[in-house]
Structures are given as C-alpha cells and as structure tokens.
N, C-alpha and C positions, 0 to 999 in steps of 0.2 A: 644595596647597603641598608642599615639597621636606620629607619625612622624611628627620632623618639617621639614618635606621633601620643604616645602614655604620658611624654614628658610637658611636649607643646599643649597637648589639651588636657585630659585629665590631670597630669600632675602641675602643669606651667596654670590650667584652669581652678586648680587646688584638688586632684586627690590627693590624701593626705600621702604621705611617702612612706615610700619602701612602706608603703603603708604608712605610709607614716608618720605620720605627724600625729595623731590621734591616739592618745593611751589612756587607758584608763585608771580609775581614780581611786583609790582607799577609801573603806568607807569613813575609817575614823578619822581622828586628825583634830587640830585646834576648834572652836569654837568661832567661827565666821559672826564682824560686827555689822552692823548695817547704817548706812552713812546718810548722812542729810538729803541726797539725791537720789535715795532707794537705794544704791549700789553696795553689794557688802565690800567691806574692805578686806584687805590682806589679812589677816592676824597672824601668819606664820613667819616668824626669821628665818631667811634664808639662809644656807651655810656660804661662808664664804672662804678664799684660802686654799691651803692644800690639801686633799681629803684624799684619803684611799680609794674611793673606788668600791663594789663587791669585788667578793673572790670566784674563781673561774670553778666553773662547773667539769666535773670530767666523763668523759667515757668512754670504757673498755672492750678493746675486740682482741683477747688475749693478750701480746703482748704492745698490742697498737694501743695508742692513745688519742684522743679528740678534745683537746680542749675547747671550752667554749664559754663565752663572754657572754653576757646579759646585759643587754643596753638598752636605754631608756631617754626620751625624751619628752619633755624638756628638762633642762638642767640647770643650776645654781649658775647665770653667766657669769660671774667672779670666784668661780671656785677654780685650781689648778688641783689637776688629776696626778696621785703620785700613782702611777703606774708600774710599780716593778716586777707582780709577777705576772702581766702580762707580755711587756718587754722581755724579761725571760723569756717566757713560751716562744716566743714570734721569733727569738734568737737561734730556736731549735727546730721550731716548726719544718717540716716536711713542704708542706702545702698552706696556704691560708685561703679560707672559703671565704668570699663575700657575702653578705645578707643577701637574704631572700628578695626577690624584688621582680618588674612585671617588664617589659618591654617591648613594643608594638614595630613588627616589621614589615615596611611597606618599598616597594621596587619601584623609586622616586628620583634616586638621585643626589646629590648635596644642593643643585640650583634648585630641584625642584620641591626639594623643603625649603628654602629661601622662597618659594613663591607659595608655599602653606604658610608662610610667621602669618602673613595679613589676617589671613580667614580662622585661625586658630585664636588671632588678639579681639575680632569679632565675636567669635562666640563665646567669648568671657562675659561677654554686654551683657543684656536681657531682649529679648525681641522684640524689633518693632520700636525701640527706642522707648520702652519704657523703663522705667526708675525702681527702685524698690518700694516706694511709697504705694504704687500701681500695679504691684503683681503678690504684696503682704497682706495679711490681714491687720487692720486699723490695730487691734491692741497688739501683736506681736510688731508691729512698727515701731509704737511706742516704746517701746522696750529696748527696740535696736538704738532708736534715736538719745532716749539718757547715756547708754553704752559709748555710742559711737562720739557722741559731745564730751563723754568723761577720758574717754582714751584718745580718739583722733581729731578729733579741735573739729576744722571746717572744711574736713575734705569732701568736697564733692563730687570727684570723680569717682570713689567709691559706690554712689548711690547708683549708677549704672551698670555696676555689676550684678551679677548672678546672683542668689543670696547667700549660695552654701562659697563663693568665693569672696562676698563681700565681708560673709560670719569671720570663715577664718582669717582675711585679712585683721579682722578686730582682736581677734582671740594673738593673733602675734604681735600685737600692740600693746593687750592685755599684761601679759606674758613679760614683756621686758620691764615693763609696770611694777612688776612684781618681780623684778630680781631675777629671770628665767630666761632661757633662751632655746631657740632650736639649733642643735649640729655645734658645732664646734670644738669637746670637749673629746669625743673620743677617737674619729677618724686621724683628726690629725696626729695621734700619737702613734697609730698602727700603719700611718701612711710613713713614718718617719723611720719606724724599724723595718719597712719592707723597701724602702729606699735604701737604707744601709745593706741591705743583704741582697739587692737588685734584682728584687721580687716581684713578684704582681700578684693580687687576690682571683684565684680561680672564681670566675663568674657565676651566682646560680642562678641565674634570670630566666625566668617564664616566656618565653619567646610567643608569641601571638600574634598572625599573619593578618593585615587588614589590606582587600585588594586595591579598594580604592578609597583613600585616606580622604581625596577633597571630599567626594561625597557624602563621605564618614562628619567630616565639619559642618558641608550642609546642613543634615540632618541635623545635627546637634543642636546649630542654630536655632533651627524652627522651634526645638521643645520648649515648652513653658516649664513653669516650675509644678514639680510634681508633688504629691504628698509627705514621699519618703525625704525629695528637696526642702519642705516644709520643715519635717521634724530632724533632720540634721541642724539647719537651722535656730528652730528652737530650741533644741537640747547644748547648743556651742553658747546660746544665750544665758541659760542654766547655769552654764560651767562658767560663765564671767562671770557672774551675779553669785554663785551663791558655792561653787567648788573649789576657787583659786585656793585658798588656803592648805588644801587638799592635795593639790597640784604639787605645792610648794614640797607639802609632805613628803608625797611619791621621789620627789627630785631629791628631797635633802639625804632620805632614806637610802638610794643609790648611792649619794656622794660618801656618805660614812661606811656604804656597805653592810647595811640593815637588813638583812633576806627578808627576815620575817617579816619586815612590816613592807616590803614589796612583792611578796604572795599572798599575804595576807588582806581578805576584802574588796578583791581587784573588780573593780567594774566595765563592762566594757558598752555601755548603752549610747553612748555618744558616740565610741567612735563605730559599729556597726549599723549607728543611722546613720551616718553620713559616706560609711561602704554602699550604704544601698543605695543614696541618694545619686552614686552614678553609675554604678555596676546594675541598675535597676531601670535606668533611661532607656526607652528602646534603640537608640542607636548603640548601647553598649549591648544590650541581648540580640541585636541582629548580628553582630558582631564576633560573637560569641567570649563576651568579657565578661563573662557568669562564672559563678561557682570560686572564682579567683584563689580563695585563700587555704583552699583543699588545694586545691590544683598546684600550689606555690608550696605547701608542705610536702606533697608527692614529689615533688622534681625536686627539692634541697633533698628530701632523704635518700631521692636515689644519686645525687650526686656527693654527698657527707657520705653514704655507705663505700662507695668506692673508695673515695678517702681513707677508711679507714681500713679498706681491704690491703691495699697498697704501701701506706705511710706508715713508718714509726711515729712521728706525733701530727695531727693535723688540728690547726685554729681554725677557728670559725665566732661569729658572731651573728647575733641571734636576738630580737627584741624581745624583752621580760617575758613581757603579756603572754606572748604566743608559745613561751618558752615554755612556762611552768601551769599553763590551763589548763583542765584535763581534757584530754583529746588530742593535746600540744605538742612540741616536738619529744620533748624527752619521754614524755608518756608514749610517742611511738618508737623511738628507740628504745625504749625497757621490753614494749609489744615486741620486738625483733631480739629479746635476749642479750641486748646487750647492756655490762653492767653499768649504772649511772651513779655515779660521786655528787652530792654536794659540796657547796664552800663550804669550807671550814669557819 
C-alpha cells in the first residue's frame, strides 16, 4: 500500500506542500514599517469578504478544452471566494486533474506505518537532544528569538525542533498575524462540485519507491543541520521581518483577480532554499528525491496531455508560481503547440 512516508517526514516534518507552502513574493508592494522590537509591521490591508477570485486559464487541443485554475497560497483567511466560473467548468468538466504533488511508496502495511508515526515524530527534533539555541548561529538565533516572542509567546517545545521545521512553524503564526492563512479557500469549493457530480480528481502524483522507510528515518535523524537548512531558514526569517506586507499583496492580488500583479516580480529565493534544504539532505539523494520539480512537471504534462487527448473539457489546478515561470507549465504546453488563452 502507498506510505505517506513524503507526508510523515518531509511534509508532516515541513516540506512545504504540494510544494507547497512556499510561494513567492512580488517585488513591489506597500512600504514595510519597522516596530519598536526591530520587527516590521504589516502595512498591507488585507482583503476581506467576497472576492472573485482570477479567471481560469485555457487550452486548446482543437476542439478539446483544458481549463485551468491558478492558485496560490496563502490567502485573505476572511475572504469568501465567489467562484462561478469555476463551478461552471467543474459542472461540465470531463475529467478533473489534481495538483501536482510527490508521494513516497513503501511495502509496510497500515500497522506498520502505525509503528513509523514514533520515529517520524523523532526526527522532527534536532539530534542528540539539542535545541536550536545549540545547532544556530548566535546572531541568527537572535533573530528567531524577537520573532518567535512576537508571534508564539513561550512555546518551548518548538525550540527542539529542526530549524527549517521550527521556521515554518513561525511563519504560520506569522501569517494568521497578518490576516493569512494556508488551504481553505479553494479546495473546499471544488471538492463541493465534484461531490455533487460524484467525482473524484484524477491523481497526478510523482510516485517514488523507498525500500526501506525506517532506515530512511534513521538516517534522517542523524543529519545535522546543513547549510542549504541554514539558509531556508534564514531566508523564512527575511520574509517575517521584512516581506509580509508583500505576502499580503501576493494574496489580495489573487483575491480580486489581479494577473498582473501575480506574474508580475514573482520571486522565488525562499522557497527554493528551503526545496533544497531537504531534497539536498543525503538521505533524500540516496533516496533518489532529486531533481523533484522537473520530474513533477514531466508526469502532470503527460498525464494533462492525455486529458486533453481524450476529454471534451478537462479542469485542472495548477499553483501560480510554476504556472506562469518561464520554463513553467504553460510555457511547455505552447512548446507542445498547444494553443493557451489567458483570463480575461
């Protein structure tokens, strides 16, 4: 059976999901204030209410259609999504693709992933029982330490974690801080039309065999915090301190259905340090968890191509970033001839 051994450790350990969590950032945007505790503040209003949404991207394999959604997190957590031409499509849709995403298969069991939770909640720690104070360097401690006092009071179980798991634990504290949230805004409206039409999302998941998962924990255990772990790390510190505003932007932008100013400046340095900081671990390259996110656009395009061979209309959803980057999906759908619509 399918271990979510990607889910227990890398993503239950924090990679970010479906990649994802980690998007990046506009360069423009408010003007960030800076507060009596060093910490910049918010300056961006966030949108709240019912907002459109963008509009769906399309394209054409003659008389086949591909709609496709662009989504984005984090989001306005008080915004309500008025969704109508999505819901549309989804009413008509053929087929609906799932996002892109990574999933590790190991021949364990159901008991015997019930006997990996322990060693998976282990290697969240740091080794050897040390702290973060004991594996950071003094000023970037610093750093964490106003952060972590401004956002999560006196949690100290935190300080025993990882650091790229303890970062983002802050950055999602950060985040609802500021009006934001991860997930909740768009699944549940597509999960809602494909219940009414008693559907399921065609999976396009990166299937990746690991023989032996405990060993795989082991290993993971022992590693110390690496360099690439360093500058994930300090780059999520960055983005509390001194991009939230920014963030905000990115989000509001989505909510009204802004294109331009969500391909517009898009940065991606945060979250491809913090890709590397585990896809760069040696138990992830012995592993063969390299190369990931070629490897994750090769398998959706050959499974979106069939879609589109077969279906009168097929949805799909697809995060911004990867969407509209050059080298991205649509840029290799236009490479394959086929024609691409913007929203309107």
């Amino acid at each position: 059976m399918r271990l979510s051994f990607y889910g227990m450790v890398w993503l239950s350990l924090l990679l970010l999901p479906g990649h994802a969590a980690a998007q990046e950032i506009p360069e423009d945007g408010p003007a960030p204030v800076m507060a009596e505790d060093g910490v910049i503040d918010l300056d961006a209003v966030v949108v709240a209410g019912v907002q459109p949404g963008p509009g769906l991207w399309k394209v054409r394999h003659g008389d086949h259609l591909l709609y496709i959604l662009g989504t984005q997190s984090p989001l306005p957590k008080n915004m309500t999504w008025r969704s109508d031409e999505v819901t549309q499509a989804l009413q008509v849709a053929d087929e609906v693709l799932g996002s892109p995403n990574v999933t590790v298969d190991a021949d364990v069991g159901f008991f015997g992933r019930l006997t990996l939770l322990p060693s998976a909640l282990k290697a969240a720690k740091n080794p050897d029982g040390q702290k973060l104070q004991d594996v950071l360097p003094a000023d970037v401690y610093a750093r964490w330490s106003v952060l972590k006092r401004r956002y999560m009071g006196r949690d100290g179980g935190v300080e025993k974690k990882r650091p790229v798991i303890a970062a983002y634990q802050l950055y999602i504290e950060a985040l609802s801080d500021a009006g934001l949230r991860e997930g909740g805004v768009i699944n549940p409206v597509i999960d809602v039309a494909l219940k009414q039409r008693k559907m399921k999302r065609t999976p396009t998941l990166l299937k990746i065999n690991v023989d032996d998962p405990r060993a795989a924990l082991a290993d993971f255990r022992n590693e110390s915090l690496t360099p690439e772990g360093l500058a994930c790390f300090s780059k999520t510190l960055d983005l509390i301190e001194s991009d939230l505003p920014r963030v905000a932007a990115r989000a509001n932008a989505w909510a009204v259905g802004d294109w331009t100013a969500l391909q517009s400046g898009a940065r991606q340095d945060w979250q491809q340090a913090c890709a590397s900081a585990w896809f760069n671990t040696e138990t992830a390259r012995k592993r063969g968890l390299s190369d990931i996110e070629a490897r994750l656009q090769r398998h959706w395009m050959q499974v979106a191509e069939g879609a589109l061979q077969k279906n009168g209309i097929t949805f799909a959803t697809l995060p911004v970033w990867s969407l509209v980057k050059p080298g991205g999906y649509l840029a290799a759908l236009q490479a394959k001839g086929y024609e691409v619509e913007a929203p309107e």
